[in-house]
C-alpha positions in Angstrom: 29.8 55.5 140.6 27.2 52.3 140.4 30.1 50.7 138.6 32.7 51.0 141.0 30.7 50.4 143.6 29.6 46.4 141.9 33.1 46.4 141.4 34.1 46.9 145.1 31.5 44.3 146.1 32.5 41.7 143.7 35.5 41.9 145.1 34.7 41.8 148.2 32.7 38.7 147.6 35.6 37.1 145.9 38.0 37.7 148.8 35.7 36.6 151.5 35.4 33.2 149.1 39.0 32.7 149.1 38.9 33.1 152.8 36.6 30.9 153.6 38.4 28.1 151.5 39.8 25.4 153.5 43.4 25.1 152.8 43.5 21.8 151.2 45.6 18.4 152.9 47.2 16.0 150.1 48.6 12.4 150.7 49.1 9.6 148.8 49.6 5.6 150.2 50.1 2.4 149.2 47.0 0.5 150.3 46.9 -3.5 150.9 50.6 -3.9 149.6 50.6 -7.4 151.0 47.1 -8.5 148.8 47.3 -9.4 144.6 45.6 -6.1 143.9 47.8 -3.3 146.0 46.4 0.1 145.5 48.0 3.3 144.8 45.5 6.2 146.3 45.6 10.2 146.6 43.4 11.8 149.4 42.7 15.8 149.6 41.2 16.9 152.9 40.7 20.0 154.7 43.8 21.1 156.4 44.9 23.5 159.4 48.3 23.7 157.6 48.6 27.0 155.1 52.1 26.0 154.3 54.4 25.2 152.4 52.7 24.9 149.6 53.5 22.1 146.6 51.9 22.0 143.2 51.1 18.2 142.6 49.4 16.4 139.6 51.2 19.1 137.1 53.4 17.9 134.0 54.6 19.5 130.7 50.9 19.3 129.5 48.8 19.5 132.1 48.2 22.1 134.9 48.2 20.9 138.6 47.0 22.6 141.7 48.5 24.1 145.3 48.1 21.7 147.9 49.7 20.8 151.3 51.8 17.8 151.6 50.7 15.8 154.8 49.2 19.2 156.1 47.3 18.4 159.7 43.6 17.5 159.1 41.0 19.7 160.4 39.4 18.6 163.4 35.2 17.9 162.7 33.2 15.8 160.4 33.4 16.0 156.5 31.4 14.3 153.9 33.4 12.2 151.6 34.2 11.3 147.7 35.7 8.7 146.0 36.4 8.8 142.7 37.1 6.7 140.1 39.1 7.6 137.0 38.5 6.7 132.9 40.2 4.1 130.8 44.0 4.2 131.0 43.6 7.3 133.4 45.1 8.2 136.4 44.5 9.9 139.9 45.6 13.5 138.1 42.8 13.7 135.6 40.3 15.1 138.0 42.4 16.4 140.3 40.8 20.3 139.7 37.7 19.0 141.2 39.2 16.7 144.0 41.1 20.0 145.3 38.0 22.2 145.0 36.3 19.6 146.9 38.5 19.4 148.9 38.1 23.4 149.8 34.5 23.5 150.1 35.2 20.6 152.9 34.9 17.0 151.4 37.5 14.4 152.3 38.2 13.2 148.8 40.2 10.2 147.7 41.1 8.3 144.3 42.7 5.5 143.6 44.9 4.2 140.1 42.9 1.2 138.9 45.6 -2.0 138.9 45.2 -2.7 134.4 43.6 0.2 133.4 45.8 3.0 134.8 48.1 5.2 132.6 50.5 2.9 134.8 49.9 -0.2 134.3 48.8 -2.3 131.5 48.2 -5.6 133.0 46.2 -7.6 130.7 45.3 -10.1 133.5 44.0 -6.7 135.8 42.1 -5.2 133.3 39.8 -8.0 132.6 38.7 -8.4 136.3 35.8 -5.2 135.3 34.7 -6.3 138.6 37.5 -4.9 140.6 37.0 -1.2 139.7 33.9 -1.1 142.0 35.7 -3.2 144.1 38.3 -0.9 144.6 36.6 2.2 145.7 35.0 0.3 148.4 38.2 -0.6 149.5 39.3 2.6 149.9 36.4 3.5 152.1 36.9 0.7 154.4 40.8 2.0 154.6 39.2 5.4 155.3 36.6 4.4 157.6 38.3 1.7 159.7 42.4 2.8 159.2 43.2 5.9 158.1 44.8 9.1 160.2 41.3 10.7 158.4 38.5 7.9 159.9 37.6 10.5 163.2 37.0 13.4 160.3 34.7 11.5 158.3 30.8 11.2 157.9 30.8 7.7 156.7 26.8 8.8 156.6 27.8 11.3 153.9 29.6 9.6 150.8 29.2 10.5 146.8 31.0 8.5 144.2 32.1 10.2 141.2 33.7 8.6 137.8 34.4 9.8 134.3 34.1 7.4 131.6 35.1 4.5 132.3 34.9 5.6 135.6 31.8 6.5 135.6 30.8 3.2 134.2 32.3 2.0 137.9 30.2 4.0 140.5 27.2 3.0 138.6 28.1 -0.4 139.6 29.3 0.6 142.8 25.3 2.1 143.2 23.8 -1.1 142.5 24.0 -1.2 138.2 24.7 -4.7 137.0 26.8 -5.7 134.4 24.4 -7.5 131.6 27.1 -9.9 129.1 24.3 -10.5 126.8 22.3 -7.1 126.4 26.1 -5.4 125.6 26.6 -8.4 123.0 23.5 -8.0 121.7 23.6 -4.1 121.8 27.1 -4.4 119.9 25.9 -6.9 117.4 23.2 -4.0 116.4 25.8 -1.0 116.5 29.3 -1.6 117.3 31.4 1.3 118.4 34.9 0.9 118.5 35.4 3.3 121.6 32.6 1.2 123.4 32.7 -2.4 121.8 36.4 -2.6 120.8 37.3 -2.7 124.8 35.2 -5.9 125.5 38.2 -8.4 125.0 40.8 -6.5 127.0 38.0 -5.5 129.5 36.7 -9.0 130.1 33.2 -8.2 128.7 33.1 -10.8 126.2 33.1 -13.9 128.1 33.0 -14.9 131.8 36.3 -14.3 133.4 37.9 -16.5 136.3 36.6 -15.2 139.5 33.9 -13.4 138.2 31.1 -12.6 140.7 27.2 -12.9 140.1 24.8 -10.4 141.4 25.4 -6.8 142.4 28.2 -5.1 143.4 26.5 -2.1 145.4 28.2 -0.5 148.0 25.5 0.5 150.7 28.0 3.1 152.0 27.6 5.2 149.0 24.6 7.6 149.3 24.7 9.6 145.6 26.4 9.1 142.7 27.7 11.2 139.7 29.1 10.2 136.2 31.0 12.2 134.1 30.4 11.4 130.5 30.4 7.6 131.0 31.6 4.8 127.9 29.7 1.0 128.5 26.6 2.5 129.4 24.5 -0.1 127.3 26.4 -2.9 129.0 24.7 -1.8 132.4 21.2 -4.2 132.9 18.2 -2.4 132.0 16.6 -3.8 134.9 19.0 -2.7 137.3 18.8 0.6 136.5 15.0 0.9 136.6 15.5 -0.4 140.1 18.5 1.4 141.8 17.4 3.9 144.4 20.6 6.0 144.8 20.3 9.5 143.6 22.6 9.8 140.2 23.7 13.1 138.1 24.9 12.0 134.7 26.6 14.9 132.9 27.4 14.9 129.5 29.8 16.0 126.7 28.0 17.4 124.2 30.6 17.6 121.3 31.2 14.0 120.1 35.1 13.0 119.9 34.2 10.3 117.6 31.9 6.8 118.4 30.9 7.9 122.0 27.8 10.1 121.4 26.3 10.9 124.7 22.8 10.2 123.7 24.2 5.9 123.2 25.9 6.5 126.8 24.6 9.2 129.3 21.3 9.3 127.7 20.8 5.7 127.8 21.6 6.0 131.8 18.8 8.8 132.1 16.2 6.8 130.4 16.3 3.6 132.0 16.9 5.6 135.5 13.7 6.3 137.6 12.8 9.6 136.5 12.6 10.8 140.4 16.3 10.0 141.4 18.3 11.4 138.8 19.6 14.4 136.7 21.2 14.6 133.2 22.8 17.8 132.2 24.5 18.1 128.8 27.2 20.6 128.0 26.8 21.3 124.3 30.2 22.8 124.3 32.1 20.0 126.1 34.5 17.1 124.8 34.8 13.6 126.5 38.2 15.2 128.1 36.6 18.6 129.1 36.1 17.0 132.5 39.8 16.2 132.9 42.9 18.6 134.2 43.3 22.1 132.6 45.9 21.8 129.3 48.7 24.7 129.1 49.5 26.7 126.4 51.0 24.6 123.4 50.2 21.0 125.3 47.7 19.9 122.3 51.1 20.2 119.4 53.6 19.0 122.2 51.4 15.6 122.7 50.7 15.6 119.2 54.5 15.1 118.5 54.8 12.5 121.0 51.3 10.5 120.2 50.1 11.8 117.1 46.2 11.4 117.8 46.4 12.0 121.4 46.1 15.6 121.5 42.5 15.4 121.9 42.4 15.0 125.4 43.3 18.8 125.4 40.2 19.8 123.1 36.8 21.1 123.9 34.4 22.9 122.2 34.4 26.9 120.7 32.0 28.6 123.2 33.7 28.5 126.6 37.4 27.2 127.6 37.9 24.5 129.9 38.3 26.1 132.6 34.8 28.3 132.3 33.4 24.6 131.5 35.0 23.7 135.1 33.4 26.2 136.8 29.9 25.4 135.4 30.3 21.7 136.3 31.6 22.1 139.4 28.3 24.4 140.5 26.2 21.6 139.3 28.0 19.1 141.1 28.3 21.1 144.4 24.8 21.6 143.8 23.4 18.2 143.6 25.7 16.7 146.4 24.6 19.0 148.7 20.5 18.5 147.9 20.4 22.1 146.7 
């Protein structure tokens, strides 16, 4: 009888969840098409629309999610995230948590980095590192000052989230400075190919055309959260020890090969003050474990395409991906909230 009754009740609990979910908006625009650098972004959002639905950011490998094209915005204030995608990556790869965001009541939005995007090469884009941050602040003034979305959003109230590479771009975006020489000397000491080899096609390994000095902090952004960032050691030690922006570095624990998170997130959460910021490691985590969900057979179907590549799709033995989801997306509900 004490069985069926937890039963009933977690039930229960998971259907008044589900009803309390916002049913989640999806757009994507062309931003600044008349600038050098147009930007291609996605926003999620809260939406009064149900239906129809439309699965987006879902291909013969990866899983997408139910959203609502366009669907009418919900009338209040939300708190927002941008995020900010890895090396050759794309708006899809962390679409699961942009759309549960996006149900617990964030206004979300990503954007395909011009050079470094699954979409575009450019050679010339890639090596202006500076743009990344550059970008998701140009999405928030779009936001703020143009967007359908500015009169449902609490421009007091924005978190910046980034995997990999990614996450190497909202610690600049919090005030993190690029150091030339520390990364050439760190490299010089212990090159890693994942980590060193991008430096040319990055612009890392001498001063680019254009190239700003100083910080690149957005004031806008309140919190920031990496997802088991690559170029940590290029980031100045003395920025970090200074920034003031609350940080949660997450980790993979399971090392795909020359990105060990103790050389990468670990460095971050020694050099940050100890007051401001959390490091959590997965042990059973991949790099990939924070990106989409994989289906059935996706690891031997890349495989055949780009043999190597099948990775992305691999995590460790104790949980699956998407049990590994559910855990970081507590901790990262958690910590933007102050909880």
């Amino acid at each position: 009888m004490r069985r069926f009754v937890c039963l009933i009740l977690s039930v229960v609990a998971c259907w008044v969840s589900n009803v309390s979910a916002y049913s989640v908006g999806f757009d994507q625009v062309q931003l600044f098409s008349d600038s050098d650098r147009p930007l291609k972004a996605s926003v999620w959002y809260p939406s009064q629309t149900h239906f129809p639905l439309e699965r987006v950011a879902e291909n013969a490998a990866f899983l997408g999610t139910d959203v609502v094209r366009v669907g009418t915005p919900m009338v209040g204030k939300f708190p927002v995230v941008v995020m900010s995608h890895g090396y050759r990556g794309n708006w899809r790869n962390q679409n699961w948590l942009a759309t549960r965001l996006a149900q617990d009541g964030f206004i979300v939005m990503a954007v395909d980095h011009p050079g470094t995007t699954s979409f575009d090469h450019s050679a010339q884009a890639a090596a202006q590192w500076w743009q990344r941050p550059k970008d998701l602040s140009r999405l928030l003034n779009w936001l703020f000052n143009e967007s359908y979305l500015r009169q449902a959003t609490d421009a007091e109230d924005v978190t910046a989230i980034g995997h990999s590479l990614g996450g190497w771009t909202v610690m600049l975006l919090a005030g993190a400075e690029f150091d030339r020489e520390q990364l050439a000397r760190e490299c010089s000491l212990k090159s890693n190919p994942r980590v060193c080899g991008l430096m040319v096609e990055l612009g890392l390994d001498h001063k680019q055309v254009g190239e700003p000095t100083g910080t690149l902090a957005d004031e806008r952004v309140k919190r920031v959260i990496s997802l088991d960032l690559g170029l940590a050691r290029s980031l100045s030690r003395q920025s970090l020890q200074t920034l003031t922006s609350p940080a949660l570095i997450l980790a993979a624990g399971v090392d795909i090969g020359d990105l060990p998170q103790s050389e990468e997130s670990g460095f971050l959460a020694q050099y940050l003050p100890k007051n401001n910021n959390e490091y959590l490691v997965y042990p059973d985590a991949a790099h990939f474990s924070f990106m989409q969900l994989c289906k059935e057979g996706a690891v031997e179907m890349i495989e055949e395409e780009a043999p190597g590549d099948g990775i992305v799709c691999l995590d460790g033995n104790a949980r699956t991906r998407n049990e590994l989801h559910q855990f970081m997306y507590q901790d990262i509900l958690r910590f933007i909230r102050g909880n």
